[in-house]
N, C-alpha and C positions, 0 to 999 in steps of 0.2 A: 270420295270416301277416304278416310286419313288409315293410312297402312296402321297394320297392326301385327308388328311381328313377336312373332313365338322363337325361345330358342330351345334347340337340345341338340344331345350327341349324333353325329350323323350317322347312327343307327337307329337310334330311338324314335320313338313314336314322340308327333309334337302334341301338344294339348290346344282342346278345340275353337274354331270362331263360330260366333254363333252363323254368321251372313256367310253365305257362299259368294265366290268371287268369276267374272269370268277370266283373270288370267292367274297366275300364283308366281311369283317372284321368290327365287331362292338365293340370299347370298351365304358364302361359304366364306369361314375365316379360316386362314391360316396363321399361327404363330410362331411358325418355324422362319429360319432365313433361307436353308437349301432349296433347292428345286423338289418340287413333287412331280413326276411325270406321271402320268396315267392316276391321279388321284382318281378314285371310287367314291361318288356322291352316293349316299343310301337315306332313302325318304320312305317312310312309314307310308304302304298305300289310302290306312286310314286318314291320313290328310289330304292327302291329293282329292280322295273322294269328296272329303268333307266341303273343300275350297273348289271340288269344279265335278259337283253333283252331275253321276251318271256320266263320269270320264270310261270311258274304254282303255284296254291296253293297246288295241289297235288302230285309236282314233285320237291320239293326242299329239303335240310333237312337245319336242325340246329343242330350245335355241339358247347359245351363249349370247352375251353383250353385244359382242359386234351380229347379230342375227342371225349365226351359221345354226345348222340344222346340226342336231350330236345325235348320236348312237344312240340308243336308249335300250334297257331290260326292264318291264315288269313281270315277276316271277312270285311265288307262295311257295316256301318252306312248312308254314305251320300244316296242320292237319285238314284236311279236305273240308273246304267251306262252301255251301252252295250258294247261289245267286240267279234264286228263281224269278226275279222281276229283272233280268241281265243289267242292271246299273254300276258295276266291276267292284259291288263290295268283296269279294271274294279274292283278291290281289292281295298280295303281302307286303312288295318291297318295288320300289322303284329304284332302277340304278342309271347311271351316266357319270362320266370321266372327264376329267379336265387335265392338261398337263402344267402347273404350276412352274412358273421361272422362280431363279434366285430372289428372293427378297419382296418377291408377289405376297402381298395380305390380303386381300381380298380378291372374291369372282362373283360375281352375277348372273344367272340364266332364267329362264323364264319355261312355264308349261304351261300350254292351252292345249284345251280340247278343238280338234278338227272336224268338218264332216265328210271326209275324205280319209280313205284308207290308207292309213303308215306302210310302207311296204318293208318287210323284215329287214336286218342290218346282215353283214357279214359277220358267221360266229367267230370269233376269238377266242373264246372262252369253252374248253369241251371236255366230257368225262362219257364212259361205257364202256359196261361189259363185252367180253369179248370172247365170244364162244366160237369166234374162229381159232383159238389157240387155248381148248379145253375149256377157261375160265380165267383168264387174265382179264383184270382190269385194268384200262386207261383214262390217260388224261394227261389236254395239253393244251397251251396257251400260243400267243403269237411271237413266245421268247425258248421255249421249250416245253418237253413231253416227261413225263414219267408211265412205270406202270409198275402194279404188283401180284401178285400171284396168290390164283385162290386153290381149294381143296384139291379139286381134281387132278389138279396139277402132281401135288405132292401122295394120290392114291397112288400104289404099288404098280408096275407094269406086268400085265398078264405077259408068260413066257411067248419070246415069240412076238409082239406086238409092236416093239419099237417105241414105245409111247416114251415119253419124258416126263422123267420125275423129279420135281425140284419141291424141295420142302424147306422155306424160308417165309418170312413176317417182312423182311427188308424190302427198300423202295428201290427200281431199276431208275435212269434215269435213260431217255434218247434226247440228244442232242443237235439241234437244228439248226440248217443255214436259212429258212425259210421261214418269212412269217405266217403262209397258211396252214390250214390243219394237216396233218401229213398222218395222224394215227390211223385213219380207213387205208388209205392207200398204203400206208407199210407193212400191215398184217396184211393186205392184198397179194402184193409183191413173194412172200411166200417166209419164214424162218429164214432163210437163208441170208438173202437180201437185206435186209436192213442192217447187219453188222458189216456192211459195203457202203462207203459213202459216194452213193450214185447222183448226188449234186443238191441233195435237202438236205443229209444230217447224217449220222451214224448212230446206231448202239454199239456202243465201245466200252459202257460201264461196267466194271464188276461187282455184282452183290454177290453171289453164294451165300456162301449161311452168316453172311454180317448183316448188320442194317441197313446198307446201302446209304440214300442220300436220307438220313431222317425216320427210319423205323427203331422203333422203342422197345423198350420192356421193364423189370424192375431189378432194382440195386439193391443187394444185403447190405453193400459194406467190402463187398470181396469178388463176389460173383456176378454177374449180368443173367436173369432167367427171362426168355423171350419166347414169348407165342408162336405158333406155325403157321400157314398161309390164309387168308380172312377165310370165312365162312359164308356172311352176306355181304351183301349190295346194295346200296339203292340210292338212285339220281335225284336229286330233290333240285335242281337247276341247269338247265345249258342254253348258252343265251350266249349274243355279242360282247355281253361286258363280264361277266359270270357263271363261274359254273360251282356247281355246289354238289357234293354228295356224299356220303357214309359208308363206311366197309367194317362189318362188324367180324371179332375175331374168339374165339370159343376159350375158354378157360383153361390156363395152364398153372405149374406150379412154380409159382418164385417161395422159396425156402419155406417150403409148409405152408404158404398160403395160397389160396387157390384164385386166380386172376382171371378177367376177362375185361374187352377192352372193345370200345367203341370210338372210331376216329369219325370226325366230319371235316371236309378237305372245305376249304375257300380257296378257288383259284380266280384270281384276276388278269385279266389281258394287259399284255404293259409293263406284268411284273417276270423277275426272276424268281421271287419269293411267294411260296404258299403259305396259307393261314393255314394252321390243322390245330384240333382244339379236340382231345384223348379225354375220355370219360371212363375212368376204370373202375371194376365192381368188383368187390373183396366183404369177407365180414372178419371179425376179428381186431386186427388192428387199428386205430384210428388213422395212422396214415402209414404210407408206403413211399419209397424212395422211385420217382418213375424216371427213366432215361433216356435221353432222345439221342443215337447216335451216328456217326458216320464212319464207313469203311475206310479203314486205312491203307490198304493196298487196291483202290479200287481202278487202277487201270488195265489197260489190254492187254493181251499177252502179244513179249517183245517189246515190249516197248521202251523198259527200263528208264520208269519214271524216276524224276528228282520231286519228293514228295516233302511240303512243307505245312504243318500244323500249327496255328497261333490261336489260342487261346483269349480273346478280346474283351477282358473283363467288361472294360470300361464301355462297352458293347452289348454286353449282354451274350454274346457272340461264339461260336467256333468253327473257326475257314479253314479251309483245308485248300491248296492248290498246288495242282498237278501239271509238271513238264513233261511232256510225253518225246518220243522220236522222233514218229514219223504222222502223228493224229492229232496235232496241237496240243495247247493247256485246255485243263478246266479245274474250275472251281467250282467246289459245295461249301455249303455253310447252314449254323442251325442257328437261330437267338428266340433263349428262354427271358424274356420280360421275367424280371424277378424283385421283390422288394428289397432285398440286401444281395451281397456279394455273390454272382454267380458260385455254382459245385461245377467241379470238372471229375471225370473219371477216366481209366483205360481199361480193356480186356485185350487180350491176344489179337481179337481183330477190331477193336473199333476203339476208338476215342469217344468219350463220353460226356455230356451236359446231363447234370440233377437238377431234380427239384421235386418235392414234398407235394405227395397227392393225397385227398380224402377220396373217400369212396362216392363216387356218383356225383362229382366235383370237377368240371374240365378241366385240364390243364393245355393253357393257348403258348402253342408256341411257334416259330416261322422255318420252313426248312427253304432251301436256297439252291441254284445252279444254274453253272453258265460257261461256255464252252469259246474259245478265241475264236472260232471255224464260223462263227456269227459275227466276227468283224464290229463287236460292239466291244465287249470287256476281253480283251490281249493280255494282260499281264496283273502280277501278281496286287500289285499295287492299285490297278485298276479296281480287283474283287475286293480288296479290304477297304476302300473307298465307297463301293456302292454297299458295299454290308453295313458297313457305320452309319451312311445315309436312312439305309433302308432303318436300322435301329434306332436313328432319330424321327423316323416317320412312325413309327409304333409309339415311341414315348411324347409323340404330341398330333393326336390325332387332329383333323379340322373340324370347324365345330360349323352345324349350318341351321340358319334361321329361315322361316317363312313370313312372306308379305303377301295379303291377300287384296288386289286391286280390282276394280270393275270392269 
């Protein structure tokens, strides 16, 4: 049978063959020359169906070129779809990763259905509530953790209770020497504990009432007005290659206008950098200035960081990396993809990235961190290297075709 390939974005749904196949050959192009490491392959599950009728999520495998067996997620974001003759139309998205070298154009892998049981990967990819500690949310990859703070957190403390009340929108960040999941076990461990780096990682960050590494809100022109701790939740993915979820945050007022905001995170394994893509809802204006920012004094107490700020147009970019004393560096970073010239801004505590939002209109942007105590990114020069990388991998994504063979 003569292959017949389809192409589209490696998000996108491809469009159909008539003949089902029994293997599916995927190649992936790359046009960049840097390294991609842990690139994120994404197949429409309507193809896969289409090219290997009555695939399972739990019966198929994936193999690169040379035959290795890869990781694989199939996961559904869309809205609950049933699948009463069980043949997996009801799947949304296939994922699998490839680490790309310097000046790699192409890669190869293949998926067949099996009739034998896939037995699950290791998660890398992970998000959840966390009602061991009133209502905090987390989420962490196999490079680092974040987490942020919902309502109950920031209700009043009954006299006498001891409770903790923190009233903030901004993103915490914990920082890892370890590639497995460490967020069950560190809310385990007790409050106390994890601002001690007992051999995975520390929380050493400071959000208080900044944005932390990448929490928003909106710009008049003068002022910064920011929303207070989310409201809802909800997990729409956690898988070995991906995790995906949304924190929605209640209406507040930026200068007379009444705001509310929906963030949906993509965290990938492999990466330092998250996908978050902010849907704001306003009436009135046709647009609003929205800000993505980071804490300018955000390290430990004692430490008496040497804090340095660079602005990376050319980038898209803004990194921020901290020398600490006695707790290593780290670096954050935020890159708004934008059509013309990056906006920058400041307030008392945060450094600020604009850009021009309509109502009910996401705005994609990438937030970043990464800690020297991980023996991967040391120094200052190191961060402003994978930032620019990572902001070349945003401006030329890979592009991936299907072939359907017997």
């Amino acid at each position: 049978m003569k292959l017949r390939p389809i192409l589209f974005a490696a998000a996108a749904s491809a469009c159909c063959l008539a003949n089902a196949a029994g293997k599916l050959t995927v190649a992936v192009s790359n046009t960049g020359e840097l390294a991609r490491p842990a690139e994120t392959i994404v197949i429409a599950w309507s193809s896969v169906n289409l090219h290997l009728p009555g695939a399972l999520l739990q019966q198929i495998v994936v193999k690169d070129a040379a035959g290795h067996v890869l990781p694989y997620q199939v996961t559904n974001v869309a809205p609950l779809v049933k699948d009463p003759r069980g043949e997996g139309v009801a799947y949304g998205e296939l994922f699998f990763q490839h680490d790309f070298a310097a000046g790699e154009k192409s890669a190869t892998f293949t998926i067949e259905k099996t009739t034998t049981v896939s037995p699950p990967f290791p998660i890398k990819a992970f998000a959840r509530y966390v009602p061991e500690r009133l209502d905090d949310f987390a989420w962490e990859n196999d490079k680092v953790a974040h987490r942020t703070y919902g309502s109950a957190l920031a209700a009043p403390a009954a006299p006498g209770s001891g409770k903790e009340v923190l009233v903030s929108s901004g993103v915490d960040i914990w920082f890892k020497r370890v590639p497995y999941p460490i967020v069950d076990r560190w809310y385990n461990k007790g409050h106390d504990h994890y601002h001690h780096d007992e051999g995975e990682g520390i929380d050493m960050y400071n959000v208080s009432g900044s944005r932390g590494n990448g929490g928003t809100g909106v710009w008049d022109g003068a002022a910064l007005h920011v929303g207070v701790n989310y409201r809802t939740w909800k997990v729409l993915a956690n898988g070995p290659v991906r995790a995906i979820f949304e924190l929605g945050y209640d209406s507040w007022d930026a200068a007379g206008v009444k705001v509310s905001e929906v963030k949906r995170y993509t965290v990938d394994a492999g990466h330092y950098f998250d996908q978050v893509e902010s849907t704001f809802s306003f009436t009135g204006p046709q647009q609003l200035t929205a800000a993505v920012g980071i804490n300018k004094t955000p390290s430990d107490k004692g430490q008496t960081p040497t804090i340095t700020v660079d602005q990376a147009a050319g980038d898209g970019a803004l990194i921020q990396w901290v020398e600490q004393r006695s707790k290593g560096a780290f670096g954050t970073a935020i890159i708004v993809p934008t059509a013309g010239q990056p906006a920058y801004a400041e307030d008392a505590r945060n450094a600020l990235m604009l850009a021009p939002v309509s109502a009910g209109q996401p705005l994609r942007y990438y937030v970043g961190a990464a800690w020297s105590g991980s023996n991967e990114i040391t120094s200052r020069q190191d961060w402003q290297r994978y930032v620019a990388q990572q902001s070349a991998r945003v401006r030329a994504p890979v592009s991936v075709s299907l072939s359907a063979t017997p």
